[in-house]
C-alpha positions in Angstrom: 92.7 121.1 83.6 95.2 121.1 80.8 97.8 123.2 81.3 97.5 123.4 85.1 100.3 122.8 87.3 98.9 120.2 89.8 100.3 118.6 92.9 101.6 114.8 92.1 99.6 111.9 93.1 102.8 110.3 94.5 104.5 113.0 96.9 103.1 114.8 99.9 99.1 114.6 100.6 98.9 112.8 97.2 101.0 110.1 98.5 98.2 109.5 101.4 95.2 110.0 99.2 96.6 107.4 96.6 97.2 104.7 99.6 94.0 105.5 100.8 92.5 104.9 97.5 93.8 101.8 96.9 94.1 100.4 100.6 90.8 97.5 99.9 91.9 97.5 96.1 93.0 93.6 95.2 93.1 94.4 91.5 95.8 91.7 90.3 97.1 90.7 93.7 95.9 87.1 93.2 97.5 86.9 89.8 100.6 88.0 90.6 100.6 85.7 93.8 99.8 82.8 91.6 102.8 83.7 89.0 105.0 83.7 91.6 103.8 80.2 93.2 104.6 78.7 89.5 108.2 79.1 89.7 109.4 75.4 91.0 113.0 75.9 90.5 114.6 74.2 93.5 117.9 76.4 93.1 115.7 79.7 93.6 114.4 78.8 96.4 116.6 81.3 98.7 116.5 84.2 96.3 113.9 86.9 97.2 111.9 88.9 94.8 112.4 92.7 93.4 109.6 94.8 93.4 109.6 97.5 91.3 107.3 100.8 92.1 106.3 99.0 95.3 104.6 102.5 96.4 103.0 101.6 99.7 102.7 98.0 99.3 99.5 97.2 97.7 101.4 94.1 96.3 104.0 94.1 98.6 102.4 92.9 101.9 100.6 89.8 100.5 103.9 89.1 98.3 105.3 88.7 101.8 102.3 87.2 103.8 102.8 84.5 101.0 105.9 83.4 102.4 108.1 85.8 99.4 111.0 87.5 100.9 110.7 91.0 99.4 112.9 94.1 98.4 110.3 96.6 98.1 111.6 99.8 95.7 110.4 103.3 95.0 111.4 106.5 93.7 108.8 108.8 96.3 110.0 108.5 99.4 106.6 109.5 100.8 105.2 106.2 99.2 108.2 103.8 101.3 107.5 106.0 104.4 103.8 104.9 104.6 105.2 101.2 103.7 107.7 101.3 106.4 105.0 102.3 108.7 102.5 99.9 107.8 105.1 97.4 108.6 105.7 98.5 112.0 102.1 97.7 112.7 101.0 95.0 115.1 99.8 92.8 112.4 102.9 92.8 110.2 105.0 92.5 112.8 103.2 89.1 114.1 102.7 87.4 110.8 106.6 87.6 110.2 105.5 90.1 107.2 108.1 92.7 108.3 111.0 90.5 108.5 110.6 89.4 105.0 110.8 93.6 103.3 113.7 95.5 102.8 112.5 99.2 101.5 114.8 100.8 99.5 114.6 104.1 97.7 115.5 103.2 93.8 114.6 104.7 90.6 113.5 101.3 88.0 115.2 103.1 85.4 119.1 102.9 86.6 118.5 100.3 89.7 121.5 98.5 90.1 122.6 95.5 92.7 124.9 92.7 93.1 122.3 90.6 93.8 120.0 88.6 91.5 116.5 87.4 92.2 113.9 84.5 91.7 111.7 87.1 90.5 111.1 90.9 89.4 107.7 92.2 89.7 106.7 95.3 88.6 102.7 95.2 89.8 100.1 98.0 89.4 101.0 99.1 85.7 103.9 100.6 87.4 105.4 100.4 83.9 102.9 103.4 82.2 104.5 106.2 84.7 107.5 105.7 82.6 107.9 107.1 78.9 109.0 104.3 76.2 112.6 104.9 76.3 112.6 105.2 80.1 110.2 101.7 79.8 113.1 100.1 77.5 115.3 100.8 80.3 113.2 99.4 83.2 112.3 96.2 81.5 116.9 95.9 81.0 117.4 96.5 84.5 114.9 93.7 85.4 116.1 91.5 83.0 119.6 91.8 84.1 118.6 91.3 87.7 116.9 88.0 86.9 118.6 84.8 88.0 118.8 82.2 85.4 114.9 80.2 85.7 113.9 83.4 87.3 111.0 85.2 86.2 109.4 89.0 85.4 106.0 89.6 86.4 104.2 92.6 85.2 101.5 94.3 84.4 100.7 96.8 81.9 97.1 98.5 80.8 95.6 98.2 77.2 93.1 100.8 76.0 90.4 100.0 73.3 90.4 102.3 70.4 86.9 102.9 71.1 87.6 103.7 74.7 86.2 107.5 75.5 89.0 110.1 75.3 88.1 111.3 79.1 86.7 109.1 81.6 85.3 110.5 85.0 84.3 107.9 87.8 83.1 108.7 91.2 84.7 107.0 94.5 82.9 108.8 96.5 81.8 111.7 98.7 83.9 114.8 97.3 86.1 112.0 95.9 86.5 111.3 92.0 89.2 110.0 89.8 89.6 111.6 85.8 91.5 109.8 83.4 92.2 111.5 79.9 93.6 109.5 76.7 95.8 111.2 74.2 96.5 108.5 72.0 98.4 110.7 69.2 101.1 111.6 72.2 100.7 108.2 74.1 100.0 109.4 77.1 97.3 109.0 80.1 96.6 112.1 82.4 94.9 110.3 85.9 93.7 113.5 87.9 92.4 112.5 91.4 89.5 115.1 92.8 89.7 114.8 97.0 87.7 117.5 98.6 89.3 120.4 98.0 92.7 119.0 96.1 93.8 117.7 93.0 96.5 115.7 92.2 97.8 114.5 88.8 99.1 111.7 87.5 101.4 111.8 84.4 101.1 108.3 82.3 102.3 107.4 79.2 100.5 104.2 77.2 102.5 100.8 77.7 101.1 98.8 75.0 101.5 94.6 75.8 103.0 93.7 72.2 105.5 96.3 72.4 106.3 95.0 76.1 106.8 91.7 74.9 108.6 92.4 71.8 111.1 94.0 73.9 111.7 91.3 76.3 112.2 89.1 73.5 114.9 91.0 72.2 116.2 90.9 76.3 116.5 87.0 75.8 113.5 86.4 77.8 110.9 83.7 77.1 107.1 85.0 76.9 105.0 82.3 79.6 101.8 84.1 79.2 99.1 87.1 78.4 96.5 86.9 80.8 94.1 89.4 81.9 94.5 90.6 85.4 91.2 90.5 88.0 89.5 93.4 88.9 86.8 96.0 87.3 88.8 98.2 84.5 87.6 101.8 83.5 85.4 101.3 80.0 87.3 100.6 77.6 90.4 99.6 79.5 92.4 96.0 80.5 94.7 95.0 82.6 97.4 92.3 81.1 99.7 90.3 83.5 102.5 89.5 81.6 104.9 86.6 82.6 108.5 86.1 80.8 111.5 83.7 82.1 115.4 84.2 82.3 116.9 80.8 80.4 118.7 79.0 82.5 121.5 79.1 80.4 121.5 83.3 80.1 
């Protein structure tokens, strides 16, 4: 596959086959849920929560079923436009869910408001699409849009130095997911098999002490390291990392 131009797993059809992929996937839903019911600041009570790489709203939709008020950001359009539709269904719309989202098209690296929030999520190791400068710049514009007490909730992947260099897993009928390791460069390469079509997915290796070092250096305090639920590839794991704004920053 190297060296083939494929179609991206974030645009298009590949926008579809993603959310279909990951519709009944729950992989660190809970844990995020819970790092956002910790937060017991009184005076961040009417703030809402940033999402960052919301992409169709795996995390998005129980954020808000939980009560969270929610603006949901992406850079693929196709991703919101599947969000925005799944919030005009029945269910949504009777729960209160779609009252409490705002989509908005956003890139992490340059978002910019006046507003500041009780929390910044950036779920689904959104951070690994980004390379490390373009990371350094993500984790700044979540830091700045934190309100004091308010916290950053994310999630990165680690990979065992013993983990195999490629990594195929079936999903099923005609349906199989590739990911290849390039530890000298950095990078991931997550190639999605449906049918007939391939899409690709471009990552680049987010290392947790490098995360927290950096939002360290942002002024933000390190809560916790915990491993996220769900069933990682061999030789991969999932860290939900949770920092806090001072109150006097």
């Amino acid at each position: 596959m190297a060296g083939t131009a494929l179609a991206s797993l974030y645009t298009g059809a590949g926008a579809q086959h993603y959310h279909d992929l990951c519709l009944h996937d729950t992989t660190e839903v809970q844990d995020v849920l819970e790092a956002l019911a910790e937060i017991d600041d009184p005076a961040l009570d009417d703030l809402r929560v940033l999402e960052m790489a919301s992409g169709s709203g795996r995390v998005t939709l129980p954020m808000a079923a939980a009560g969270h008020r929610v603006l949901a950001t992406d850079l693929s359009e196709d991703m919101l436009d599947i969000l925005r539709s799944r919030l005009t269904e029945r269910a949504a719309l009777h729960a209160g869910i779609a009252q409490r989202v705002e989509v908005r098209c956003a890139d992490m690296t340059t978002f910019t408001a006046q507003e500041r929030f009780r929390a910044v999520c950036l779920p689904t190791v959104s951070i690994t699409l980004l390379r490390a400068e373009q990371q350094r710049r993500a984790l700044e514009r979540a830091a700045h849009h934190l309100a004091p007490g308010g916290r950053l909730v994310l999630s990165t992947t680690t990979v065992s130095p013993q983990a195999p260099t490629s990594i195929t897993t079936a999903l099923g009928d005609g349906v199989s997911l590739t990911e290849e390791v390039d530890r000298a460069r950095g990078t991931r390469r997550t190639v999605l098999t449906w049918g007939g079509e391939t899409f690709v997915s471009e990552l680049h290796l987010a290392p947790a002490p490098r995360i927290t070092v950096q939002l360290t250096a942002l002024g933000l305090e390190i809560l916790s390291q915990r491993p996220t639920r769900g069933t990682p590839l061999s030789g991969h794991g999932s860290v939900l990392i949770v920092a806090e704004r001072p109150r006097g920053l």
